[in-house]
C-alpha positions in Angstrom: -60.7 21.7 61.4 -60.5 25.4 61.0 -57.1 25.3 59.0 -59.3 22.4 56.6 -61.8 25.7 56.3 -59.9 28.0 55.2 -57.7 25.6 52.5 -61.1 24.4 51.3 -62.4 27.9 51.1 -63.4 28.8 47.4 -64.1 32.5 45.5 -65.8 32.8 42.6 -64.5 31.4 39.3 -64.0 35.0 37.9 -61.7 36.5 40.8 -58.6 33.7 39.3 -57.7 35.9 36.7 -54.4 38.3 36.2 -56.4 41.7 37.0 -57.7 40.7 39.5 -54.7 38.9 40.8 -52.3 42.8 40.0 -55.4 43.9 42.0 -54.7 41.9 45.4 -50.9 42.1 45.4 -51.5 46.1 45.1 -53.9 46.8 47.9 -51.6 44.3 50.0 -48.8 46.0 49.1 -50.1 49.3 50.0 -52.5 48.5 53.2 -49.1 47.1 54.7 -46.8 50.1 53.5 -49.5 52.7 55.4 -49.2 50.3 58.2 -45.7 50.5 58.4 -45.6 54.4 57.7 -48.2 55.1 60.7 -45.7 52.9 62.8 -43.2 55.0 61.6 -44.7 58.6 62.1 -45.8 57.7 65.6 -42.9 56.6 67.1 -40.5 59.0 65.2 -41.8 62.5 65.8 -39.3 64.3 63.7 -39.9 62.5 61.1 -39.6 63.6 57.1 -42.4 66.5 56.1 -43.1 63.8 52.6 -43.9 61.0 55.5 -46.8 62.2 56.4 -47.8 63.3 52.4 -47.3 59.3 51.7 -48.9 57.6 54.2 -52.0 59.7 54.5 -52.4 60.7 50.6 -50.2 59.1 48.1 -50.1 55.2 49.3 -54.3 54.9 50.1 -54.7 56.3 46.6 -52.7 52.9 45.8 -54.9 51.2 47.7 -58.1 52.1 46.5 -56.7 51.5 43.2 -55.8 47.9 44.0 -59.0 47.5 45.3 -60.9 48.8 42.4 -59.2 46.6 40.3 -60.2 43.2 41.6 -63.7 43.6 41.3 -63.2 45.0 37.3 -61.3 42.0 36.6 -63.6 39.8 37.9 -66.3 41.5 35.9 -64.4 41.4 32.7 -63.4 37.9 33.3 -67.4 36.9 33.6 -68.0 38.6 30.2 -65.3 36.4 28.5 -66.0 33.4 29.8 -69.6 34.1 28.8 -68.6 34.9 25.6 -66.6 32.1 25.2 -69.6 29.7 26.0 -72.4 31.5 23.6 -74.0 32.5 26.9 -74.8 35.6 26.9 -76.3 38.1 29.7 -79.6 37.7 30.5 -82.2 39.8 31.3 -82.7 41.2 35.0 -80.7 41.4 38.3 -78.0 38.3 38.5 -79.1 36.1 41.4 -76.7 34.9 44.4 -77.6 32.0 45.2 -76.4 31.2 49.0 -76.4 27.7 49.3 -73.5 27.5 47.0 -70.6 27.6 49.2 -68.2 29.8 46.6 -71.2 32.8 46.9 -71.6 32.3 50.5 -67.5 33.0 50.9 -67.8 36.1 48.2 -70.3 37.8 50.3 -68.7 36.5 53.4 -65.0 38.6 52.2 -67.0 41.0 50.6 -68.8 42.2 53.9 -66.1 42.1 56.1 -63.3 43.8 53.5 -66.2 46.6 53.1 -66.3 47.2 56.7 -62.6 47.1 57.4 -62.3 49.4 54.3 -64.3 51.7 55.3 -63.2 51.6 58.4 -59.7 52.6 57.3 -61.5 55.0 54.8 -62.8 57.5 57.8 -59.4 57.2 59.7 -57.3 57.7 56.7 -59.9 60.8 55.9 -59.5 62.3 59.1 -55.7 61.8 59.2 -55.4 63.1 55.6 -57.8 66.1 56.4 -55.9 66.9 59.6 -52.1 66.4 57.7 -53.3 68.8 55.1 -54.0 71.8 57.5 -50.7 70.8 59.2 -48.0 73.8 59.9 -45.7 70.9 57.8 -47.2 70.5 54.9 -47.7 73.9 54.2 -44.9 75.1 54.9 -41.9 72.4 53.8 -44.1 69.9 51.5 -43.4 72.5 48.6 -40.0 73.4 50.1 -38.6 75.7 47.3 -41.6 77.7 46.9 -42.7 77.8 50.4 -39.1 78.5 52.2 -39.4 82.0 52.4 -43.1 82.4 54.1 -42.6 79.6 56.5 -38.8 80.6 57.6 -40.3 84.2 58.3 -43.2 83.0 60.2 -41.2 80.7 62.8 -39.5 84.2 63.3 -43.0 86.1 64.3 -45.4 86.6 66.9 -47.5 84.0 65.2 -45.5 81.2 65.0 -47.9 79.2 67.8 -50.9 80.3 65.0 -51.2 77.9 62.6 -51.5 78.8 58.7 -55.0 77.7 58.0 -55.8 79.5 61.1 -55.8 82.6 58.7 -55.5 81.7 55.4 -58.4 79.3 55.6 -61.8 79.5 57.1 -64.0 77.8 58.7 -67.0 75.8 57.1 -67.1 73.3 53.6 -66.6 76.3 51.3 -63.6 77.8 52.7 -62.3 74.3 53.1 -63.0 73.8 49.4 -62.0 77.0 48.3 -58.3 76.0 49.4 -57.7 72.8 48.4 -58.9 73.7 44.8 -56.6 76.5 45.1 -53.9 74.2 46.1 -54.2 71.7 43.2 -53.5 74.6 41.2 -50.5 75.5 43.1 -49.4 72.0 43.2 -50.1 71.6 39.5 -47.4 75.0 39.4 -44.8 73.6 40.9 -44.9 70.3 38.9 -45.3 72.5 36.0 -42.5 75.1 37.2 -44.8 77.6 36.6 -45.1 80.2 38.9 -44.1 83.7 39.3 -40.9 84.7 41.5 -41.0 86.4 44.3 -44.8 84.9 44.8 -47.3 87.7 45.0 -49.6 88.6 47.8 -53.1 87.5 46.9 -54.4 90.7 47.9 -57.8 90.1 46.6 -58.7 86.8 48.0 -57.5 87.1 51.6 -60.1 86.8 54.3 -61.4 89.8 56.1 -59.9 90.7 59.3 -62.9 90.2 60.6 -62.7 86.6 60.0 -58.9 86.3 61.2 -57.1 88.9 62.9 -60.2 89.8 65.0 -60.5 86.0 66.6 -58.0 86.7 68.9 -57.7 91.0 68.6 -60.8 92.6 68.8 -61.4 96.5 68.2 -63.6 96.5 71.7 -60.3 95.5 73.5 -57.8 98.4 73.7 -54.7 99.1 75.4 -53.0 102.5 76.5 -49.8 103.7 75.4 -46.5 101.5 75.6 -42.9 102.2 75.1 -40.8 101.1 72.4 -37.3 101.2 72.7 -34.7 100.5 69.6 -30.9 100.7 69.1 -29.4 101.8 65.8 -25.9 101.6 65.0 -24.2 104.2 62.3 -21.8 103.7 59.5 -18.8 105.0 61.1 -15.4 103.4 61.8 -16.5 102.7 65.5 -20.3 101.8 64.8 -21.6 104.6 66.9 -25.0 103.3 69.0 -27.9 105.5 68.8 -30.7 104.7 71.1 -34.2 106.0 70.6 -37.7 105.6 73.0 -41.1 106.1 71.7 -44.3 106.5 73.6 -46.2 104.9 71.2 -49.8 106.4 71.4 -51.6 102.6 70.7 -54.5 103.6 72.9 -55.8 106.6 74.2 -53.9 108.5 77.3 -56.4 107.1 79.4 -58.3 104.2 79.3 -61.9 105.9 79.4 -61.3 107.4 76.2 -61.7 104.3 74.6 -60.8 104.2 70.6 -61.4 107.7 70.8 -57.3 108.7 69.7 -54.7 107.1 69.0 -53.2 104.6 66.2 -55.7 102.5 66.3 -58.4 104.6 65.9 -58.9 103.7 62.9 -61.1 100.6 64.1 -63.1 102.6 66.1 -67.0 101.5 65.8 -68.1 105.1 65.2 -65.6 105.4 62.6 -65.8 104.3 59.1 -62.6 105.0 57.1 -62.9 104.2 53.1 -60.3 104.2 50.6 -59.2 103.9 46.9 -55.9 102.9 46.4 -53.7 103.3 42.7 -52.4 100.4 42.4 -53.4 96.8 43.5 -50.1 96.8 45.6 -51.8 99.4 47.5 -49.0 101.5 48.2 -50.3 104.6 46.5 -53.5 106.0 48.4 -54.9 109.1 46.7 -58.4 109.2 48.1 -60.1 108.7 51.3 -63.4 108.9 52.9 -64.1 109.5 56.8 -67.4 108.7 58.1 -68.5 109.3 61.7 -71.3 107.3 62.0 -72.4 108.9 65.3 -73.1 112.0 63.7 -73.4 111.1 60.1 -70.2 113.5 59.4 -68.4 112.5 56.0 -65.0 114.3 54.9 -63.6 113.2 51.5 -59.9 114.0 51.1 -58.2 113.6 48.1 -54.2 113.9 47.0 -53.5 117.7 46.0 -50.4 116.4 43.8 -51.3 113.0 42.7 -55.0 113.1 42.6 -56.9 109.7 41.3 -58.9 110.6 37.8 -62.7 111.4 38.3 -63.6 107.9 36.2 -61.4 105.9 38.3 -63.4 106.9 41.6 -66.5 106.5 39.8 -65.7 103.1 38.8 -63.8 102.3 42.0 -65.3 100.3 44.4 -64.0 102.1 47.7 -62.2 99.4 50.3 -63.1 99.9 54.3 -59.9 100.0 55.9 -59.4 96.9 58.7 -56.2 95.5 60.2 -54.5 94.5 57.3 -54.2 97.9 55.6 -51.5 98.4 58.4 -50.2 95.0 59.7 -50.1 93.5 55.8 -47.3 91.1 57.2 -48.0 89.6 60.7 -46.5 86.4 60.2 -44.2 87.0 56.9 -42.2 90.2 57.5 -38.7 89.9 56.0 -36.2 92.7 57.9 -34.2 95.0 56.1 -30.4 94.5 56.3 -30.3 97.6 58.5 -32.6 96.3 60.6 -31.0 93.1 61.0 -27.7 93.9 61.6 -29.1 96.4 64.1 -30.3 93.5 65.7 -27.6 91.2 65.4 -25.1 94.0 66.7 -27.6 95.0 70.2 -27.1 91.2 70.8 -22.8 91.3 70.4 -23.5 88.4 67.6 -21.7 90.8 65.5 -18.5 92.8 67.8 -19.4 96.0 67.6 -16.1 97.0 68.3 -14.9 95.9 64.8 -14.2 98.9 62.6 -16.9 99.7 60.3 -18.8 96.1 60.2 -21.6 98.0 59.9 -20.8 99.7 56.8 -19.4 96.5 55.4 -22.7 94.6 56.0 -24.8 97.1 54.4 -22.4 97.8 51.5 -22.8 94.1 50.7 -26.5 94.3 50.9 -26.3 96.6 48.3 -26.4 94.0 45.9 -29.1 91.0 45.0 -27.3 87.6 44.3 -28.2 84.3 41.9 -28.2 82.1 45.1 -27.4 81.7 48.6 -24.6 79.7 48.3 -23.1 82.7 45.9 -24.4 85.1 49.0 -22.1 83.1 51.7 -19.2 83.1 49.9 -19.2 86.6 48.6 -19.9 87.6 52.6 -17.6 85.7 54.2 -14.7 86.7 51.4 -15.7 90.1 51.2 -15.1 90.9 54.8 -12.3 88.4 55.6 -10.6 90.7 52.8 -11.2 93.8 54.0 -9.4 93.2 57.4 -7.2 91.5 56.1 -6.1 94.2 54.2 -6.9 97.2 56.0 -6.5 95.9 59.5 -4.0 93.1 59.4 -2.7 93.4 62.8 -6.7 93.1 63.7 -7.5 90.7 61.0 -4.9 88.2 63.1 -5.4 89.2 66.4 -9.0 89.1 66.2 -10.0 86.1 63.9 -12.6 84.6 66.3 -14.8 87.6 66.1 -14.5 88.2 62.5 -15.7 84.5 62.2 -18.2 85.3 64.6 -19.3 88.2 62.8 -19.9 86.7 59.3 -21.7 83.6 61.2 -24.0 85.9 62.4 -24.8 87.5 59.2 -24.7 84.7 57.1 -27.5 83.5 59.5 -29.2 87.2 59.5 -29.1 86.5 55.5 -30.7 83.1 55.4 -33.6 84.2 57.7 -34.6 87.5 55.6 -33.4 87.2 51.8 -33.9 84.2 49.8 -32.4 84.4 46.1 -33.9 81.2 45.0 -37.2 82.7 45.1 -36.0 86.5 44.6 -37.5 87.6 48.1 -35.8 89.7 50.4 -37.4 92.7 52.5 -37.5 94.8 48.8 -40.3 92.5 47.3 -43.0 93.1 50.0 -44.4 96.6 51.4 -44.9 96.9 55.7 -47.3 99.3 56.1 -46.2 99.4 59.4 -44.5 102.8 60.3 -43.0 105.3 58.0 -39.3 104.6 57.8 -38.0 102.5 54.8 -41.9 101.8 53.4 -44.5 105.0 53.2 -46.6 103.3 55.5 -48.6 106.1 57.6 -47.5 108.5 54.8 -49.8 107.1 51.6 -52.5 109.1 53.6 -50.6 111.2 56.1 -48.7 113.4 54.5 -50.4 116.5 54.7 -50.7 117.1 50.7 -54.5 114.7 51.3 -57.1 117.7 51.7 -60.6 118.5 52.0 -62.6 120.5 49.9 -63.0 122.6 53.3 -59.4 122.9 53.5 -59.0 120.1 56.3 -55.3 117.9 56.2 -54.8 114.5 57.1 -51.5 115.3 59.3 -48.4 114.7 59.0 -47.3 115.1 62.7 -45.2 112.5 64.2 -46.8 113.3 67.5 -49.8 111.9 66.4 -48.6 108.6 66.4 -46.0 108.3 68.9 -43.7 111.0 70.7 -39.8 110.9 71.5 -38.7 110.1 75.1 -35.1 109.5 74.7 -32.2 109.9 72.0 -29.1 110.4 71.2 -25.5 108.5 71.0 -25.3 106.0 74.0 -24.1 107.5 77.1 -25.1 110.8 75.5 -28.7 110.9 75.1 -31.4 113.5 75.3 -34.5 112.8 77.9 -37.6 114.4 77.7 -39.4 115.6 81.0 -42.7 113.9 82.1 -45.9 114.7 80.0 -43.4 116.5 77.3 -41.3 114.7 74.6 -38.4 116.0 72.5 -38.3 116.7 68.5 -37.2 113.9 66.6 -33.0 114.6 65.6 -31.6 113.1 63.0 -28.2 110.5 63.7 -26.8 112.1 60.6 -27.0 115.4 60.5 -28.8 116.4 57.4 -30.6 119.9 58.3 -34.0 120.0 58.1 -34.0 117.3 55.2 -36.0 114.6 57.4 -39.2 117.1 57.6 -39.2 118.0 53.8 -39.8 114.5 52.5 -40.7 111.1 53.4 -38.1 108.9 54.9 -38.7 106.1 52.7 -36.9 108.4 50.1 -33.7 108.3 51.1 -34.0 104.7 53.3 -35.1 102.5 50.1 -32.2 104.3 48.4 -29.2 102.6 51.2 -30.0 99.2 49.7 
């Protein structure tokens, strides 16, 4: 009987027609594809990045489409036929009439396809929504473009943090804000049209009030720690050179609160304003200390570089917050130095192979088309060398020369990215002093007051030396004291005349 039912069940005259017919077979199509795809993506975890992009976005937009269409072709259908027979529209609402059996069955799949629509509307929504603030989309859905950022920030400490975490807030017109912002960028990449190395949107990113201080707040500080590094030099037997800081994060004792040290700079009494040159921000010649306990306000401006009077009447002077010193938390790119440093202190690279750190920075010294062009210059360039400087070594020894050139081939891929011309040159860390200015665009003891006052240049006020010198050979300080920074190279008094950056940038 219910078989009879259904054969005998009738739609309106208008739905037989060819649009409306394209219509069905599309939304079928589709609502059994996004089936499929969800059965797909939830038994396969590690599934494809563009899974996700297709079941959520691309195939519902198929769907809807199919669905839109049946109802037009019914309605263009109606006008023909009414044209056809001289009968034209009349005036006033159309009346259903429900004791025809054909209406009864419209409304009857009309109401329940509505429900079940929009059922699958809200979950698609929400899935879509949640895909779309994903870790994966962000970072692999535009793969090319996005390789750099997203390889650098499963190497940092936010790698558990994910991106809209930061660079989108919460609320409707963050939300907004970021997706309109992302059909442009999508439109870009379609379009090939967009700028390589990408820049830092300096101007747009959220305060640090909005992101860094969710989880770090300036009320919760922390006393001094010590940093210890290991530096290998350019000689034939890749002499270690071990250094320890004190580095004076908080105050000497916790009851001083912000009151010294680095990141005194956030301290609640303390307003610190500046005007930097350049949008980059690498260049500060003006600065403005506030203490708001006492109303005290210092202006100190560069002695040799000093910013025109218009400029600082037209500038709009920016508060310095977090990311005027950690500017890459989650997408810092090392420095060959620093990564072969790395690789060495770990034995991935022997450091008992003659000059491999020389070799690793010589070829460094270069910028390449592609990666591919990168491997096979590395691994040729020091296969060669042994070969023909070493050739007892280069035999006896293969295994770690292959080891070696693993190791920096993987150290390459993880901080230098030709494609997309980034590598550690392209992006400033204001963090420290050594191969960036850092501290120094305002510490550098040529930013004075009209008074007379400096802003110092004194290592100690950052961080004092503990320990160094060659391994097995280094220098300790006694308690409470700390030793004066020596150079691994000797180089006079050199280090204290200029900034370090000038001769570090220059090794590259």
């Amino acid at each position: 009987m219910k078989f009879t039912r259904i054969r005998n069940m009738k739609l309106p005259r208008s739905y037989y027609n060819l649009l409306s017919f394209i219509g069905t077979a599309i939304a079928g199509v589709s609502f059994f594809m996004i089936g499929y795809l969800f059965i797909i993506g939830f038994f396969f975890e590690e599934s494809n990045s563009y899974l996700g992009l297709f079941t959520y976005i691309i195939v519902p937009v198929f769907f809807v489409i199919g669905l839109l269409l049946i109802p037009l072709g019914m309605v263009i259908d109606s006008r023909r036929r009414k044209k056809t027979k001289k009968d034209y529209i009349k005036k006033g609402w159309p009346v259903i009439d429900l004791n025809i059996l054909k209406n009864r069955n419209a409304i009857v799949i009309f109401s329940i396809g509505t429900i079940f629509f929009l059922f699958l509307t809200g979950l698609g929504s929400y899935e879509a929504f949640h895909y779309s603030e994903s870790v994966e989309f962000c970072g692999t859905l535009c793969h090319e473009v996005m390789k750099p950022e997203y390889v650098a920030y499963q190497n940092s400490p936010h790698a558990k943090v994910a991106c809209v975490e930061c660079h989108v807030g919460s609320g409707a017109s963050w939300y907004m804000r970021s997706k309109l912002s992302g059909l442009r960028q999508v439109y870009a990449v379609l379009t090939d049209d967009f700028s390589r190395p990408i820049e830092t949107p300096l101007e747009n990113l959220r305060p640090a009030q909005e992101t860094c201080e969710q989880c770090h707040w300036p009320e919760k500080f922390y006393s001094r720690q010590l940093r210890h590094e290991k530096h290998f030099l350019t000689d034939s037997s890749n002499t270690e050179w071990n250094i320890s800081l004190q580095m004076k994060i908080g105050p000497s004792h916790s009851a001083y609160g912000l009151a010294e040290g680095i990141h005194w700079h956030i301290n609640p009494d303390v307003k610190i304003e500046y005007i930097p040159k350049h949008e980059k921000r690498n260049t500060i010649p003006w600065v403005k200390y506030t203490n708001k306990a006492t109303g005290e306000v210092i202006i100190y401006e560069d002695n040799y570089k000093p910013l025109e009077e218009e400029k600082i009447a037209e500038a709009m002077p920016k508060k310095m917050d977090c990311m005027d010193c950690h500017n890459r938390p989650s997408h810092h790119y090392f420095t060959p130095s620093e990564f072969i440093d790395q690789g060495m202190a770990t034995n991935d690279i022997p450091t008992d192979l003659p000059y491999i750190k020389r070799l690793t920075m010589d070829l460094f010294s270069t910028s390449y088309e592609t990666t591919d062009t990168a491997m096979l210059i590395i691994e040729n360039y020091i296969t060669d060398y042994y070969k023909d400087e070493y050739p007892e070594m280069s035999n006896a020894r293969k295994g770690d020369i292959e080891t070696a050139i693993s190791s920096i081939k993987k150290q390459f891929n993880l901080n230098i990215f030709p494609e997309m011309s980034v590598s550690w040159d392209n992006y400033s860390d204001h963090i420290g002093h050594k191969t960036y200015d850092g501290c120094f665009r305002c510490h550098d003891d040529n930013h004075v007051s009209e008074s007379g006052k400096t802003i110092s240049k004194d290592c100690n006020l950052c961080h004092t030396i503990v320990l160094q010198g060659k391994k097995e050979n280094e220098s300790y300080a006694a308690l409470n004291s700390f030793l004066e920074f020596k150079h691994p190279v000797e180089i006079d008094e050199m280090w204290k005349e200029g900034n370090c950056s000038e001769c570090h940038r220059n090794l590259y």
